[in-house]
KOLDRENRO-143113 format. One record per residue (C-alpha): z, y negated, x negated; residue number from 0. Coordinates in pm, whole numbers. Each point is the difference from the previous one (the first is absolute). Last residue first. Layout:
// KOLDRENRO-143113
> Z / Y / X / NUM
...
END
This chain:
// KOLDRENRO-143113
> 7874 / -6019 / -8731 / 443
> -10 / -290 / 222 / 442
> 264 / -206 / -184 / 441
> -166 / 62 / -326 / 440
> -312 / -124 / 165 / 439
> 138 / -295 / 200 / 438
> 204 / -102 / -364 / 437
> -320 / -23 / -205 / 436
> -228 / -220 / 268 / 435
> 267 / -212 / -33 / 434
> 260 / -52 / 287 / 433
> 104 / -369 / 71 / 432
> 350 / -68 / -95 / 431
> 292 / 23 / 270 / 430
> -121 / 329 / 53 / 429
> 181 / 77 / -317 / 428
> 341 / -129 / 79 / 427
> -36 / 157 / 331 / 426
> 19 / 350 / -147 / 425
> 276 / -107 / -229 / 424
> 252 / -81 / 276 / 423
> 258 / -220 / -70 / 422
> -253 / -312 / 41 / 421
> -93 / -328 / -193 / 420
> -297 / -243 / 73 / 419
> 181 / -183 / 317 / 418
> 343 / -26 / 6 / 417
> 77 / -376 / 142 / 416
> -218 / 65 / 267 / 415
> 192 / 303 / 131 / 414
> 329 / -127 / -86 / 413
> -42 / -265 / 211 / 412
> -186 / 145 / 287 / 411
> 250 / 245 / 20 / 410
> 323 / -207 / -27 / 409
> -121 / -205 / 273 / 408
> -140 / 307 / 195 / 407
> 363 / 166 / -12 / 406
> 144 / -328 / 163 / 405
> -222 / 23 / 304 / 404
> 5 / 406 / 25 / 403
> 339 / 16 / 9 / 402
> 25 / 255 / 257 / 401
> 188 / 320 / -63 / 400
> -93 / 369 / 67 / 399
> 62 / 47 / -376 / 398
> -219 / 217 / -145 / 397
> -302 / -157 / 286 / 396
> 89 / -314 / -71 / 395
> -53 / 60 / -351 / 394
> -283 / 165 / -2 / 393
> -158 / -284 / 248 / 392
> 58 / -274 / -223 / 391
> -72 / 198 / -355 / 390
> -327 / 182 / 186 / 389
> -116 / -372 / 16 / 388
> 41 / -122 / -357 / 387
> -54 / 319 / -164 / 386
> -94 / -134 / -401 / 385
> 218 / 273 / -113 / 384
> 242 / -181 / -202 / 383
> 65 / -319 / 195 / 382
> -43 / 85 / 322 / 381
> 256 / 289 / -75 / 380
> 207 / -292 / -109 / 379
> -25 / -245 / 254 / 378
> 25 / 218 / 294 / 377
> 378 / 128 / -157 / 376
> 50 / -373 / -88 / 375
> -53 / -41 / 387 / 374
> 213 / 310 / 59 / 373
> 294 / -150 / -215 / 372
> -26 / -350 / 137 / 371
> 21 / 96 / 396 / 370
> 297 / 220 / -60 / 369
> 205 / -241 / -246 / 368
> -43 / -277 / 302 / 367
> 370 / -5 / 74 / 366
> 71 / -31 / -365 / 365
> -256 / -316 / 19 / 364
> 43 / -108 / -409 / 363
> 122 / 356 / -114 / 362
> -318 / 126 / 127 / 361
> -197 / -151 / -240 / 360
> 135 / 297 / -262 / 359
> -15 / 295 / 276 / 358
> -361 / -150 / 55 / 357
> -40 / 88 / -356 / 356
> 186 / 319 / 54 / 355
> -270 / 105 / 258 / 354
> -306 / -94 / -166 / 353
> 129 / 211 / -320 / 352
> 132 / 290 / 207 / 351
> -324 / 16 / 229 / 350
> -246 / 18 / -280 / 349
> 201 / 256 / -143 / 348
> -60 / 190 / 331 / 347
> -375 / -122 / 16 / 346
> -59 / 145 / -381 / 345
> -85 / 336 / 78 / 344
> 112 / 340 / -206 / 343
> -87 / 289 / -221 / 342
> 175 / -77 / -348 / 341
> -309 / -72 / -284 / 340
> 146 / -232 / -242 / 339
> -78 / -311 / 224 / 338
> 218 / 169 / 309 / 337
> 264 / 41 / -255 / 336
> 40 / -261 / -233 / 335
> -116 / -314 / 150 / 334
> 195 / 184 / 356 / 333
> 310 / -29 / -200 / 332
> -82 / -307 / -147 / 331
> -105 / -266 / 283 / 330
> 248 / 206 / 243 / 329
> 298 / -77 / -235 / 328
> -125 / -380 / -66 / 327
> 22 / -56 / 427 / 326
> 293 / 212 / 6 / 325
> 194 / -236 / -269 / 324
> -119 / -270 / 173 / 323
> 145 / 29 / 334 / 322
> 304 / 174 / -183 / 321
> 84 / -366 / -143 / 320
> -89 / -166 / 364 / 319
> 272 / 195 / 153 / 318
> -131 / 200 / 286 / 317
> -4 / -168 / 334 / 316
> -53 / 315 / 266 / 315
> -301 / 37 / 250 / 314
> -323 / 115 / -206 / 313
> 150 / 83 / -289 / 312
> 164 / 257 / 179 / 311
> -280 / 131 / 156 / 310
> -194 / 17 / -317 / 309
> 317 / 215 / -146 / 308
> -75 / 223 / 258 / 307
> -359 / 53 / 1 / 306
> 33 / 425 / 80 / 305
> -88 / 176 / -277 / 304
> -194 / -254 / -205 / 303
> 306 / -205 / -12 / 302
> 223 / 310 / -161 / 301
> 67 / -146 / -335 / 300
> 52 / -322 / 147 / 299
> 166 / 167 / 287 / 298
> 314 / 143 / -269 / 297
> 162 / -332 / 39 / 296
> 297 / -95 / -251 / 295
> -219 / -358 / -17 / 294
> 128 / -53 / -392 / 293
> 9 / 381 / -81 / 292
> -327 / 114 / 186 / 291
> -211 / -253 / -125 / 290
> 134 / 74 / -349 / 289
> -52 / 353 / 34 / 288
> -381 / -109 / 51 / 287
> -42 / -198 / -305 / 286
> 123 / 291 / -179 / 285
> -234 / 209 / 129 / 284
> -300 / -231 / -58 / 283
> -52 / 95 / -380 / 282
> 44 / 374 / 107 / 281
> -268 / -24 / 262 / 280
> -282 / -170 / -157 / 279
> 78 / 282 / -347 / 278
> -27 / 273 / 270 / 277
> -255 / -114 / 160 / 276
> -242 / -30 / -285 / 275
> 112 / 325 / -176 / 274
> -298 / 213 / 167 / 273
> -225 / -284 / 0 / 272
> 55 / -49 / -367 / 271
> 129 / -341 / -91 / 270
> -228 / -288 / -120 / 269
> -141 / -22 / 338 / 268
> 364 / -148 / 157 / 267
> -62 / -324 / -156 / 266
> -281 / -50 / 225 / 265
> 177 / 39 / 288 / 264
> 344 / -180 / -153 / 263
> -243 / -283 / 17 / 262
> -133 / 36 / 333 / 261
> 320 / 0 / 155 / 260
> 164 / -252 / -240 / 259
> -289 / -245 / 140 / 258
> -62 / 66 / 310 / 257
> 432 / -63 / 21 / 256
> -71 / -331 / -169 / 255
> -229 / -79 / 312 / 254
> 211 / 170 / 234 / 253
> 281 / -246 / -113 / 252
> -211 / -345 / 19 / 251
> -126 / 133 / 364 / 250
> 336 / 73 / 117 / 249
> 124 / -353 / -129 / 248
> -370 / -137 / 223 / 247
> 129 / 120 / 268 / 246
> 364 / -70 / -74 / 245
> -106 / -391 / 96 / 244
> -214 / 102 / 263 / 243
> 330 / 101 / 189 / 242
> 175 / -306 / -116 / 241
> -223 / -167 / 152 / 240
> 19 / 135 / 310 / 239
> 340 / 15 / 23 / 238
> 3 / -318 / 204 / 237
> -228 / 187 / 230 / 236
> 258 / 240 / 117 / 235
> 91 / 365 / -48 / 234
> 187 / 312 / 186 / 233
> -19 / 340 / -74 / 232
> 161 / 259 / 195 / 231
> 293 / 170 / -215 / 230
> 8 / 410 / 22 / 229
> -327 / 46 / -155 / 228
> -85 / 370 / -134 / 227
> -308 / 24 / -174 / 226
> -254 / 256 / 72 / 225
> 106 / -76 / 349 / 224
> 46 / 252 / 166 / 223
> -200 / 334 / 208 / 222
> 41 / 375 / -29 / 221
> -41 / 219 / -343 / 220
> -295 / 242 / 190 / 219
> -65 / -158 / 334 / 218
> -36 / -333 / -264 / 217
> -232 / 118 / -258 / 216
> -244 / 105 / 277 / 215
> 43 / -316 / 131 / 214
> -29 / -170 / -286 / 213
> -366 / 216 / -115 / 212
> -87 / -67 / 367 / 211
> 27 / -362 / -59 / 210
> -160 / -11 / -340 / 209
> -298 / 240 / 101 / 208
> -73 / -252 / 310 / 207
> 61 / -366 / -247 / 206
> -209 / 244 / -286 / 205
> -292 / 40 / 303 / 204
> -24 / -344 / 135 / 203
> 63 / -227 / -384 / 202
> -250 / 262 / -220 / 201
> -284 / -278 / 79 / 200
> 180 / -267 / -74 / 199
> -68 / -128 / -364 / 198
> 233 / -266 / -143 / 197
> -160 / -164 / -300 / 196
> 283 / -127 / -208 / 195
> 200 / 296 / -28 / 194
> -250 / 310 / 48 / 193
> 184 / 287 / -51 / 192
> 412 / -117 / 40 / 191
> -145 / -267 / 287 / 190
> -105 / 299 / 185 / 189
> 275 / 261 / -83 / 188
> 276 / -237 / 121 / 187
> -179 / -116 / 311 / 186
> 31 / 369 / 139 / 185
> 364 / 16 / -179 / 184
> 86 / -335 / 214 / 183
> -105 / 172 / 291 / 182
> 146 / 364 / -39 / 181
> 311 / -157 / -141 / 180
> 284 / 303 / -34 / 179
> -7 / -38 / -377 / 178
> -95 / 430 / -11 / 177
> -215 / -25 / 315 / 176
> -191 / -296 / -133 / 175
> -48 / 67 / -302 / 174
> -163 / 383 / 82 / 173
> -273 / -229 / 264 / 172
> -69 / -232 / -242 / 171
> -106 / 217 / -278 / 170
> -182 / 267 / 256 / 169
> -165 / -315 / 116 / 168
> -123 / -135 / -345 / 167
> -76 / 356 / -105 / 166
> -289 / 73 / 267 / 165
> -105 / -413 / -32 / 164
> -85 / 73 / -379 / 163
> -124 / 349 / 93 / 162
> -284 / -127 / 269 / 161
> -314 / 85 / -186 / 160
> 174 / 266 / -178 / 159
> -73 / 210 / 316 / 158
> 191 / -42 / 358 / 157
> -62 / 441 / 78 / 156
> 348 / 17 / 184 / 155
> 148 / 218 / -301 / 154
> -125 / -309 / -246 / 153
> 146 / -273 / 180 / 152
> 330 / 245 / -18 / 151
> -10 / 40 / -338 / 150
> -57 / -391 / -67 / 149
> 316 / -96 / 261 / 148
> 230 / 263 / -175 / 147
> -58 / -126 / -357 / 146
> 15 / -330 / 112 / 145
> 319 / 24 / 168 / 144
> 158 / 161 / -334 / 143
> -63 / -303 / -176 / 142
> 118 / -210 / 285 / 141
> 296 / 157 / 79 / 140
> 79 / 34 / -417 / 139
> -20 / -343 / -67 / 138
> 142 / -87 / 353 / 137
> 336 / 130 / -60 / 136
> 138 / -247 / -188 / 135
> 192 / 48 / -310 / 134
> 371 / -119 / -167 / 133
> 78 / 368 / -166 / 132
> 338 / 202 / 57 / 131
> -86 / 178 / 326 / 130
> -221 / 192 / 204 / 129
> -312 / -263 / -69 / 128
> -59 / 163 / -370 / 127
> 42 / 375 / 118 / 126
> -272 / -14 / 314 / 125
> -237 / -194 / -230 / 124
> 8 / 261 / -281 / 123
> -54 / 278 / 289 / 122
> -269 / -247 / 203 / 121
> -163 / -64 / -297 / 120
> -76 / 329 / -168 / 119
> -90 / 130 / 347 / 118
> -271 / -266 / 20 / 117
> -120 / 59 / -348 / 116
> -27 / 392 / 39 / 115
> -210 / -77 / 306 / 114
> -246 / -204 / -175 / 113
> -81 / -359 / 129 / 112
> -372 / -21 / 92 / 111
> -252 / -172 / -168 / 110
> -304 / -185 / 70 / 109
> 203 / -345 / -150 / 108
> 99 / -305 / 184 / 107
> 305 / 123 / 179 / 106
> 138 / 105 / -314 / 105
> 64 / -326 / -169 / 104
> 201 / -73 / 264 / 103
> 187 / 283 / -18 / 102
> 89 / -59 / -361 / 101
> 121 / -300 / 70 / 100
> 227 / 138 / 289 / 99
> 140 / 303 / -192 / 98
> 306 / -220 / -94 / 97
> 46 / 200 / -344 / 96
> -97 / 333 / -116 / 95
> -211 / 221 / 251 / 94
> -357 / -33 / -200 / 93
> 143 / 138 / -350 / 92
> -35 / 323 / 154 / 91
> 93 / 323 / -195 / 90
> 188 / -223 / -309 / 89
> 150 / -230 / 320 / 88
> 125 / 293 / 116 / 87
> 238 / 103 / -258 / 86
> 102 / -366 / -62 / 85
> 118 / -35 / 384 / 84
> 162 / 292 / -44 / 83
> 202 / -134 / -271 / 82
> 20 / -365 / 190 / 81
> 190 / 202 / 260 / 80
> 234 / 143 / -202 / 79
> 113 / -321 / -184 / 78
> -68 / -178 / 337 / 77
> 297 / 224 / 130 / 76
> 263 / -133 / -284 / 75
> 144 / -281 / 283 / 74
> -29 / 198 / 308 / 73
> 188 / 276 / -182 / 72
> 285 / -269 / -96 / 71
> 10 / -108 / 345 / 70
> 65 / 329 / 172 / 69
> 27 / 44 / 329 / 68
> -289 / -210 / 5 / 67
> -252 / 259 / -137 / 66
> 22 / 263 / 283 / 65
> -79 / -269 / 218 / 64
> -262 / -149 / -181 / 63
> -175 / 367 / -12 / 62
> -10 / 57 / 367 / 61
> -136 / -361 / 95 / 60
> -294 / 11 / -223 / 59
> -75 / 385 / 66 / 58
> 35 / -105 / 391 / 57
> -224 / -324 / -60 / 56
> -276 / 189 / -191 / 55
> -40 / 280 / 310 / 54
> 7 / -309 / 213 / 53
> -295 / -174 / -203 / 52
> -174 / 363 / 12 / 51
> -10 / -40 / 356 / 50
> -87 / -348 / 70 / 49
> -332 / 69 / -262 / 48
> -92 / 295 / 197 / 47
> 33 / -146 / 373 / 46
> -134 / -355 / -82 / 45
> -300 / 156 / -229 / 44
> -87 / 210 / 262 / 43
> 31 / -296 / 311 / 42
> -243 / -215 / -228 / 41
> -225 / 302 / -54 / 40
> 2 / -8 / 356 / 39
> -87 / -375 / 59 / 38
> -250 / 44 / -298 / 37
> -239 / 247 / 134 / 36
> -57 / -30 / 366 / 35
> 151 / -310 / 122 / 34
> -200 / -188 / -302 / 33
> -270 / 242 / -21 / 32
> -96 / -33 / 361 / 31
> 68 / -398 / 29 / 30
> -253 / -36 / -291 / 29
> -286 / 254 / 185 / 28
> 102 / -182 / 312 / 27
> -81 / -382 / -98 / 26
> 112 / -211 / 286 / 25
> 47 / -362 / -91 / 24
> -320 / -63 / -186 / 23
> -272 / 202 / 167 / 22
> 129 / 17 / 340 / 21
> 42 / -365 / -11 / 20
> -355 / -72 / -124 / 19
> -153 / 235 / 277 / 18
> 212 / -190 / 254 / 17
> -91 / -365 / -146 / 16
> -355 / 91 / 45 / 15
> 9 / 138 / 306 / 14
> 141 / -293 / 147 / 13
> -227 / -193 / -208 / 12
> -328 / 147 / 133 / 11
> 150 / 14 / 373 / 10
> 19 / -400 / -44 / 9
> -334 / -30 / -101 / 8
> -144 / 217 / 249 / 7
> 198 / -163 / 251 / 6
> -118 / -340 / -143 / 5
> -368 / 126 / 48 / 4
> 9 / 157 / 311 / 3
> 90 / -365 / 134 / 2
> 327 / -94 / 102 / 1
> 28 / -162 / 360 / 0
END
């Protein structure tokens, strides 16, 4: 029989282990503000930012199509739009370019983005992506995203405490209703704001407000793949190598590209902000009529419409000559536009280069063309924006396609082959350790 002792010694652990369970694994006051707080300003931001991303998609939508009936319009549009551009660039020299740079950059300061500014960027952003420029949408989805996540962190009392991870989710949440990737986008805005040093504690609520923000997006413009595959991809380990091969091609070519990009950036500072589009614009003009002439295809001056021209990149053989020619057309025109102060992202041309590089290897396994292209589409965005993981699951998630063996291949290629350089000029900075100097102007 047990003496008094041992059951008193055994009763004192018991109780023990309870109390320290309770402690550890059930903490109410956490649970409380988690469920009670941030899962319904997750479900705000989700609602608001998927409805504002479908009012941007009609006006997107409605003005391409008036613009393709006539290509010679389509053509001379970034003329007008680059003039408006100028005008508002002189009121708010914050809404020129990508947007995502300056975003991140944002999310460390006490600030709050003006009203005026997010207006400015969503009309200018609304006429660059309806036709005649090569631009992504998630420059201005995340930019505006941000905006919406702070103000609404601030409505639901979530102080400045919280604003970085307020804006991260509203940025996250607008991409991925707009690029029809609520996962990928979630991952997207992560690895976009802290690159190196993943930090999770936004993942739960900007995965919710993503999901509801695509849904919401969705009852509103209905549900497809953001681009259309008609081909299933197929692959094989034989092509493996071949598929690391153009990893580390993409890698060479979006490290050049950083290089123009940032170049005709700085360039771009000698002109007057007002002018500064304008003069971007003209100079890539005529590189764009070219596109149009040698591929006859108006959906490379209507990609960030509706993808198109990704699409067909995607599942056709295009000869290799035009494979290059769009590769060097999207290093330029975007060099001159989006660097010169055009509202626009950089996944879409991102996409195109990736794309007609795998278009290139493609030529070698022409019943494989589908698996190389969105692997060099991986590759790429890996490539510039330092988004390894959002790049897999973005993709699949555009493209409702598994090639997710291949794809990482390319990825981790061009990822590791890349490091030290990025498209975005926000990340170029945090790259380097902050001075004392930089926090404080940053803060201000």
């Amino acid at each position: 029989m047990p003496r008094k002792e041992d059951w008193r010694l055994f009763r004192s652990f018991i109780e023990g282990c309870a109390k320290t369970n309770i402690k550890h694994r059930f903490d109410i006051s956490s649970i409380s503000v988690f469920f009670g707080r941030w899962i319904p300003f997750a479900f705000a931001v989700g609602i608001t930012t998927g409805a504002v991303a479908s009012l941007m998609d009609v006006l997107i939508i409605e003005l391409n199509r008036l613009l393709i009936k006539n290509p010679p319009v389509l053509v001379l549009y970034p003329i007008l739009v680059a003039a408006i551009t100028g005008f508002a660039l002189s009121v708010e020299p914050a809404i020129g370019g990508p947007g995502i740079g300056y975003a991140i950059l944002h999310l460390k300061t006490k600030i709050y983005i003006p009203v005026k500014t997010v207006l400015l960027k969503l009309i200018t952003s609304t006429f660059a992506l309806s036709g005649g420029f090569i631009a992504g949408r998630e420059g201005p989805s995340f930019f505006i995203g941000v905006a919406i996540g702070e103000w609404l962190g601030k409505a639901y009392g979530l102080g400045k405490r919280y604003k970085s991870l307020l804006g991260l989710i509203g940025g996250g949440a607008f991409t991925g209703a707009l690029l029809k990737a609520p996962l990928g986008s979630a991952i997207f805005a992560m690895e976009l704001e802290e690159m190196y040093n993943l930090d999770y504690r936004p993942f739960v609520p900007m995965i919710i407000a993503s999901i509801i923000s695509y849904l919401t997006f969705s009852f509103f413009r209905g549900e497809s793949a953001f681009i259309h595959l008609v081909k299933e991809p197929v692959w094989d380990l034989k092509t493996i190598p071949y598929i690391v091969v153009m990893g580390l091609t993409i890698s060479l070519v979006i490290y050049a590209y950083t290089f123009i990009f940032h170049t005709c950036n700085c360039s771009s500072k000698f002109f007057d902000a007002k002018v500064r589009p304008v003069v971007g614009t003209a100079l890539a003009v005529p590189i764009l009529l070219a596109l149009y002439l040698i591929t006859k295809d108006t959906d490379f001056l209507s990609a960030p419409a509706h993808m198109g021209v990704v699409s067909k990149l995607a599942q056709s053989l295009f000869p290799v000559g035009v494979d290059l020619f769009i590769i060097v057309a999207v290093i330029f025109t975007t060099s001159l536009t989006l660097a010169f102060g055009i509202p626009g992202g950089l996944v879409l041309p991102n996409l195109l280069i990736g794309a007609a590089v795998g278009n290139v290897f493609g030529h070698m396994f022409p019943e494989q063309v589908v698996t190389f292209t969105l692997a060099g589409m991986g590759a790429a965005l890996a490539a510039g924006a330092k988004t390894p993981l959002a790049a897999i699951v973005m993709i699949t998630e555009m493209t409702h396609a598994d090639v997710v063996i291949p794809m990482t291949a390319a990825i981790i290629t061009s990822y590791t082959t890349s490091f030290g350089f990025s498209l975005y000029l926000g990340q170029e900075i945090r790259l380097k350790p902050m001075s004392g100097k930089v926090e404080e102007e940053n803060e201000d």
